[in-house]
N, CA, C and O of each residue as an XYZ file, in Angstrom:
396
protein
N     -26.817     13.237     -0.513
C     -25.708     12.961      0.377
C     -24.519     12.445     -0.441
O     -24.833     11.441     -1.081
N     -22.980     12.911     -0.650
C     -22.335     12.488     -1.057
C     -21.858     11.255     -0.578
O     -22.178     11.013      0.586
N     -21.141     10.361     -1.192
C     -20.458      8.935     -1.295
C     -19.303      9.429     -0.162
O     -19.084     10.624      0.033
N     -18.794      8.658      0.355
C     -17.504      8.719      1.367
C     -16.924      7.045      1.145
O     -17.570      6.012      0.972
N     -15.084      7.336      1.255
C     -14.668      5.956      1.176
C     -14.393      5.996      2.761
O     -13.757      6.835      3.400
N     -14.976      4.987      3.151
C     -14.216      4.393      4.862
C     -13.503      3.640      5.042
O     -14.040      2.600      4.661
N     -12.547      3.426      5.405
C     -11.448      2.705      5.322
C     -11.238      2.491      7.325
O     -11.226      3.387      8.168
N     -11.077      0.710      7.564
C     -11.104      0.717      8.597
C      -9.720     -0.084      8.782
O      -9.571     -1.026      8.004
N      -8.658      0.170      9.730
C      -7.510     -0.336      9.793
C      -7.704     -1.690     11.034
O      -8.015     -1.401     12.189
N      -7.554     -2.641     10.754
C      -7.838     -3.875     12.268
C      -6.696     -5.149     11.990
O      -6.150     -5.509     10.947
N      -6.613     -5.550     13.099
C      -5.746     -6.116     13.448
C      -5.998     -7.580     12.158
O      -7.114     -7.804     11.690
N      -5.008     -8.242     11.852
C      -5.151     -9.600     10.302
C      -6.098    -10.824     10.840
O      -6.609    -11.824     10.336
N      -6.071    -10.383     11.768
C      -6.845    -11.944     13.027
C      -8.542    -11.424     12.702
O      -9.561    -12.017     12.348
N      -8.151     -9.809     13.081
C      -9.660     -9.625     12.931
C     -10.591     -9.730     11.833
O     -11.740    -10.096     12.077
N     -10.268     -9.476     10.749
C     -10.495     -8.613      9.257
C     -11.422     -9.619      8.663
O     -11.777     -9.275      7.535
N     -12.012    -10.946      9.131
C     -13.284    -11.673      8.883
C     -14.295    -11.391      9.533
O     -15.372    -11.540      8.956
N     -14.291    -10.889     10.948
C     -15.370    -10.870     11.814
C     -15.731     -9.469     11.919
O     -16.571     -9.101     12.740
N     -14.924     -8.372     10.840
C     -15.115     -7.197     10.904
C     -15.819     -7.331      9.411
O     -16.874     -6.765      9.124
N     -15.124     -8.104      8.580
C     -15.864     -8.029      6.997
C     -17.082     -8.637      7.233
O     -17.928     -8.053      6.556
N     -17.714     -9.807      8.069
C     -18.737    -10.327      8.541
C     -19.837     -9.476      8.740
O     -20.934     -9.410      8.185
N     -19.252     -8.765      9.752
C     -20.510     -7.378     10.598
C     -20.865     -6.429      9.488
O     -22.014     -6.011      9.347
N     -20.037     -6.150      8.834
C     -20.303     -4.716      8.038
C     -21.155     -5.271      6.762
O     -21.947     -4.537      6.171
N     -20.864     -6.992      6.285
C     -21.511     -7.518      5.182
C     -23.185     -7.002      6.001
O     -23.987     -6.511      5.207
N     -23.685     -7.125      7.592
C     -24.500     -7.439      7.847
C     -25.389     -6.174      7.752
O     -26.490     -6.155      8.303
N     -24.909     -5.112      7.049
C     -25.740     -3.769      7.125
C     -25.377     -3.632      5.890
O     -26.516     -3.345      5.520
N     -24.675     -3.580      4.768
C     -23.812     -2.874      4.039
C     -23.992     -4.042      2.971
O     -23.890     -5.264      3.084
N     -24.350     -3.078      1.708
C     -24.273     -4.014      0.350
C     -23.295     -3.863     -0.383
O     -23.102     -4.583     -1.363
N     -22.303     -2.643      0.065
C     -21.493     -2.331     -0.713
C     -20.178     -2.963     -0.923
O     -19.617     -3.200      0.147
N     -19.349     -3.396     -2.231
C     -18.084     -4.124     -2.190
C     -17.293     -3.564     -0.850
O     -17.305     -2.425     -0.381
N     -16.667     -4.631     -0.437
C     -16.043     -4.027      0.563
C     -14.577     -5.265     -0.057
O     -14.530     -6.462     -0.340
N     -13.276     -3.761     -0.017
C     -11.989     -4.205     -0.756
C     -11.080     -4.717      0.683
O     -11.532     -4.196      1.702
N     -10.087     -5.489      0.879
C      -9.532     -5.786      1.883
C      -8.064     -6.188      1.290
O      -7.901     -6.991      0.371
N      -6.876     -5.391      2.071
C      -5.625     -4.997      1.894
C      -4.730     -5.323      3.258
O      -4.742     -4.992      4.444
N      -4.180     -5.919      2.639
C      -2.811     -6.740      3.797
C      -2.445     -5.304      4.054
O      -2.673     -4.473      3.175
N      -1.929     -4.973      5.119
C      -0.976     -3.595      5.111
C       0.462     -4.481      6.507
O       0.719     -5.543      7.073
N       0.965     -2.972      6.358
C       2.428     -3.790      7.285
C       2.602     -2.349      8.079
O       2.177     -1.432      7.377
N       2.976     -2.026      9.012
C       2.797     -0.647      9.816
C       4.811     -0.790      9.994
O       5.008     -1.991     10.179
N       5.636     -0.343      9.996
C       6.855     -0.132     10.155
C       7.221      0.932     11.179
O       6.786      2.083     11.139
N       7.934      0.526     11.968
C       8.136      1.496     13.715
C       7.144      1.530     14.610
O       6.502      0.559     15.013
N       7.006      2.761     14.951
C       5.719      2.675     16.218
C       4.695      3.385     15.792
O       4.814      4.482     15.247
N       3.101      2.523     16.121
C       2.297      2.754     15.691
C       1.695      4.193     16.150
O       2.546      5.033     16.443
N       0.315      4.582     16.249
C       0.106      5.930     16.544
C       0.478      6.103     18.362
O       0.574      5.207     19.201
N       0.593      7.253     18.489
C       0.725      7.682     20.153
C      -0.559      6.853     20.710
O      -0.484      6.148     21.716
N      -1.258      6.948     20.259
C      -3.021      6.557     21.209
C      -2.953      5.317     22.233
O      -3.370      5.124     23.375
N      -2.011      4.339     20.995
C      -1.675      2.722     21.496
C      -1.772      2.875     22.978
O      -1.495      3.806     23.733
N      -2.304      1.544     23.183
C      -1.846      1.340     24.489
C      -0.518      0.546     24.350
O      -0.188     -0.033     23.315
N       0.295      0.581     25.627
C       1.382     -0.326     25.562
C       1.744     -1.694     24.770
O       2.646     -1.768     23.936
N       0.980     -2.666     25.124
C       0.931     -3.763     24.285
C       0.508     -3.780     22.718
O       0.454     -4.774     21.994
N       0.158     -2.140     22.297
C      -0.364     -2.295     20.713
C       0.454     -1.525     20.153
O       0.316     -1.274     18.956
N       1.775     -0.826     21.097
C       2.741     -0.059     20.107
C       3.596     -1.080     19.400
O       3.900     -2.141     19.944
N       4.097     -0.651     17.814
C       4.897     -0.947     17.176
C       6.512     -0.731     17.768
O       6.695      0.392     18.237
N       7.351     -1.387     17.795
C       8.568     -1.198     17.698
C       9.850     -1.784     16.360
O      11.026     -1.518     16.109
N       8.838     -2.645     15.808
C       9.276     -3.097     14.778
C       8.228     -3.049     13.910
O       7.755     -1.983     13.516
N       7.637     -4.633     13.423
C       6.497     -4.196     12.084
C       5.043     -4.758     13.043
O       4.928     -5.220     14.178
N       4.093     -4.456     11.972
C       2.753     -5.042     12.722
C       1.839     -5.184     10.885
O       1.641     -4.515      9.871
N       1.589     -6.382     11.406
C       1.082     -7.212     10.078
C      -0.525     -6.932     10.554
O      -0.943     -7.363     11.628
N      -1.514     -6.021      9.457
C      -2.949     -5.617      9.802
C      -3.459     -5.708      8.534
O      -2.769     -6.182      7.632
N      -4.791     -5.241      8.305
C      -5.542     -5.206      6.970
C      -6.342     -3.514      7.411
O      -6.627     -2.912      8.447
N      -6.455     -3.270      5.871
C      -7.277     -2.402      5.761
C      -8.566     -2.751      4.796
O      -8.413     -3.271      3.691
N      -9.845     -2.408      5.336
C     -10.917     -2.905      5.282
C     -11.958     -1.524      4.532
O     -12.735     -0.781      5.132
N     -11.572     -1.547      2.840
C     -12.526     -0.199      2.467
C     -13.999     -0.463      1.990
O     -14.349     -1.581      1.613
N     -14.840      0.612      2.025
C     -15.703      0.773      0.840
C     -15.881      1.835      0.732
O     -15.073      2.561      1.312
N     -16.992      2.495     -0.042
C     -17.037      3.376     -0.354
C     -19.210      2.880     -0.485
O     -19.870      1.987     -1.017
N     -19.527      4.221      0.433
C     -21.177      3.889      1.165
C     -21.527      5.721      0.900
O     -20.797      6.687      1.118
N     -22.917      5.653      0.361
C     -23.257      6.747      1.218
C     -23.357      7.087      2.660
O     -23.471      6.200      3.505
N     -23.304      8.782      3.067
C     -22.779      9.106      3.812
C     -24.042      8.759      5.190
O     -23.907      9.112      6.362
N     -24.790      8.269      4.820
C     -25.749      8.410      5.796
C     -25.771      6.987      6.492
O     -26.357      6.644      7.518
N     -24.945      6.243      5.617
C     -24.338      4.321      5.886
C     -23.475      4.314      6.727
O     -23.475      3.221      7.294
N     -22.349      5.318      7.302
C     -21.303      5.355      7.497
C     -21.504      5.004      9.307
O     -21.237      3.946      9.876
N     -21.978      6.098      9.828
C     -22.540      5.636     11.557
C     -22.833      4.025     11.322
O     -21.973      3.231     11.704
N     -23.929      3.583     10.752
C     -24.191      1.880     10.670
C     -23.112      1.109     10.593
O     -23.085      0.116     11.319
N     -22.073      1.362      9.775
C     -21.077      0.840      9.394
C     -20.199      0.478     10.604
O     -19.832     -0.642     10.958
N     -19.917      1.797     11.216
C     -18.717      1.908     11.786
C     -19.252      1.439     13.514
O     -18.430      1.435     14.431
N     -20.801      1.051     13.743
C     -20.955      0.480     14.995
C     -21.109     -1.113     14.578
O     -21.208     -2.058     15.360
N     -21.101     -1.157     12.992
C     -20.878     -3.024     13.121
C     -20.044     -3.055     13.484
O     -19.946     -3.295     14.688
N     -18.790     -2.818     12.630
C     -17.594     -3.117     13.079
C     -17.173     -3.194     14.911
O     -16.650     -4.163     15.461
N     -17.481     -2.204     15.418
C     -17.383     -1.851     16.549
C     -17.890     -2.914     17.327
O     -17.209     -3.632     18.061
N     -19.628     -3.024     17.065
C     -19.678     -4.493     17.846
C     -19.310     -6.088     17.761
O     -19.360     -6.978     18.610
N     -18.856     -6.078     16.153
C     -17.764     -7.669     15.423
C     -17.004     -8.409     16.891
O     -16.827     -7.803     17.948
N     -16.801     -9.194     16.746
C     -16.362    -10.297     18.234
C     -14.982    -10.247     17.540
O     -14.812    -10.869     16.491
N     -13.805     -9.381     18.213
C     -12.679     -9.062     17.479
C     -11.657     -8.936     19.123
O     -12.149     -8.576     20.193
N     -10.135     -9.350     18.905
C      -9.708     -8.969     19.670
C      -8.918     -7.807     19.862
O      -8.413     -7.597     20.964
N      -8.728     -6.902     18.757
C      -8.067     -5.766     19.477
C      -8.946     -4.532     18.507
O      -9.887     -4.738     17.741
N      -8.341     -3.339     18.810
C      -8.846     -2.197     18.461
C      -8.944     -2.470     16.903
O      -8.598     -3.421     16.202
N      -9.786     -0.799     16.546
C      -9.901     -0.999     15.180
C     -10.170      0.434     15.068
O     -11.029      1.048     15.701
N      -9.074      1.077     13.903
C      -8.798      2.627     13.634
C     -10.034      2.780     12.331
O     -10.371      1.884     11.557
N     -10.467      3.955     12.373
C     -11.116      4.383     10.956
C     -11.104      5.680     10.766
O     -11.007      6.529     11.652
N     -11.248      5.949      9.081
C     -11.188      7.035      8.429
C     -12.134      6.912      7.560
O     -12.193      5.898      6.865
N     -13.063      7.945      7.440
C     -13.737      8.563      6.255
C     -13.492      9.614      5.399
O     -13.307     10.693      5.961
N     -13.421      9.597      3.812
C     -13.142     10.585      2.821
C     -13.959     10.633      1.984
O     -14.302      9.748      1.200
N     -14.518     12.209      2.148
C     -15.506     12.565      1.081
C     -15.032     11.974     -0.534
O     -13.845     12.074     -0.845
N     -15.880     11.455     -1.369
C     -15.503     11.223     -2.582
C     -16.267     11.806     -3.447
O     -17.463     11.640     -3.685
N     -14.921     13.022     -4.242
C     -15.176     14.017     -4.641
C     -16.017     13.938     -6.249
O     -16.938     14.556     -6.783
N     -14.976     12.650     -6.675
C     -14.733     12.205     -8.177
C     -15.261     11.097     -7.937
O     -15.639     10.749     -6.818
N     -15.357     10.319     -9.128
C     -14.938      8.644     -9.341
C     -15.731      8.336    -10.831
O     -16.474      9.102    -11.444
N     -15.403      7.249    -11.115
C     -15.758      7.057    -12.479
C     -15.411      5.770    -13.180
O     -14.279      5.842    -12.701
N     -15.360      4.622    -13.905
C     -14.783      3.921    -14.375
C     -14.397      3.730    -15.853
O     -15.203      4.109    -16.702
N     -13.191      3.153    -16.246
C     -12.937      3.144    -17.670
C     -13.040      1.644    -18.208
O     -13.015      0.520    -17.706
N     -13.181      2.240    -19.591
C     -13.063      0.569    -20.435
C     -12.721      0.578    -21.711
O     -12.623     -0.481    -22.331
């Protein structure tokens, strides 16, 4: 099964109780990134979660085999969080490290 990076986008409030859940299945480093969203966020929003100006969130990666990824993505899902939480998975084609 190839490696996939998942990358989960959640609100800055959330991004402990989502790194919490996923620690609770998942051995893998998991990297965490301030992000800033500028204008309006995706169409999907509901009213109260569109952007019109900025929106201060984190993005929440690792990189799991692919058979981790369902586990993963229903911790998160069940984490005691208050608003939504977007995700993406990408096959990882390459990778490698230098020194």
């Amino acid at each position: 099964m190839p490696d996939i990076l998942l990358t989960l986008h959640c609100s800055a409030t959330d991004t402990d109780a989502i790194v919490d859940a996923i620690r609770g299945v998942s051995r893998a480093p998991l990297h965490v990134r301030a992000e800033t969203v500028h204008g309006r966020d995706f169409a999907d929003a509901k009213t109260a979660e569109q952007v019109t100006a900025t929106l201060k969130r984190s993005a929440v990666e690792c990189v799991e085999e692919e058979e981790m990824i369902e586990a993963i993505i229903e911790a998160a899902k069940s984490a005691k969080r208050r608003s939504p939480v977007r995700w993406q998975q990408t096959p990882i084609l390459a990778r490698g490290r230098f020194e």
